[in-house]
N, C-alpha and C positions, 0 to 999 in steps of 0.2 A: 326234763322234768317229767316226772312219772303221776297220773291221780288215776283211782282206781273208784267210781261210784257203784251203788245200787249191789252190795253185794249181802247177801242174805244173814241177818243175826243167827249168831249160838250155832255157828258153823264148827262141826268138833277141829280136835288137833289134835296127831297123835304126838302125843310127850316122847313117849320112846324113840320112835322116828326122829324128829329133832334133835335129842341126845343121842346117839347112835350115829347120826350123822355130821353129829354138830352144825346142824344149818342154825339162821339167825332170823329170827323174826319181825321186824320193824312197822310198828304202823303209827298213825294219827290221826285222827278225829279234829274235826270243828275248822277245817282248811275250806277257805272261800276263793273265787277267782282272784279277789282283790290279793293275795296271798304269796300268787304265783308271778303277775304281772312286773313288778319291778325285776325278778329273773329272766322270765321273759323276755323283757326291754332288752339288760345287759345282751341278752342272744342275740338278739335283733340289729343291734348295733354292733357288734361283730367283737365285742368283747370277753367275750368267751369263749377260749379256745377249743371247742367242741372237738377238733379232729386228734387233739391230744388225749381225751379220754377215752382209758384203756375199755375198748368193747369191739365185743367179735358178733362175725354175722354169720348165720349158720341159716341151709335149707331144713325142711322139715325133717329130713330123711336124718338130720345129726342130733336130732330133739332126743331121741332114748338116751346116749349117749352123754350129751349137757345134764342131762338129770340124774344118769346115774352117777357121775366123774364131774360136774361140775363145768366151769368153763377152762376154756384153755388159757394158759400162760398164765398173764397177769391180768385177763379181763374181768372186769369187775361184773359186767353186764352183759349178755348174751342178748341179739337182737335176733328174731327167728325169721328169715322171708318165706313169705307161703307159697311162693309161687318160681 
């Protein structure tokens, strides 16, 4: 599960960029803790196959690269280690 707070209104977005690249933009509004906890749970008790979801883990040094080309394969989700 992903949340993202505290991030600043009227933030611009370039439209060409997004068309051009065809990324995808996805958000929501009005998500409470209470929202995420029954997924949570599911995690917690081990039924969610977490190691089955396609995502790649890359050092910093691969981060130009993920942004320019995207992720590799079939991963939906790049996870970046900082260290």
């Amino acid at each position: 599960m992903h949340a993202l707070a505290g991030t600043p209104g009227g933030a611009p977005v370039d439209a060409n960029l997004v068309h051009y690249r065809h990324l995808t933009l996805v958000g929501s509004t009005g998500s409470a803790l209470k929202h995420y906890l029954p997924g949570l749970e599911l995690v917690a008790r081990g039924l969610v196959p977490l190691e089955r979801l396609p995502v790649e883990q890359v050092g910093l040094d691969e981060v130009p690269d993920r942004l320019a080309n995207g992720p590799a394969g079939s991963a939906l989700k790049t996870i970046v280690r900082p260290g």
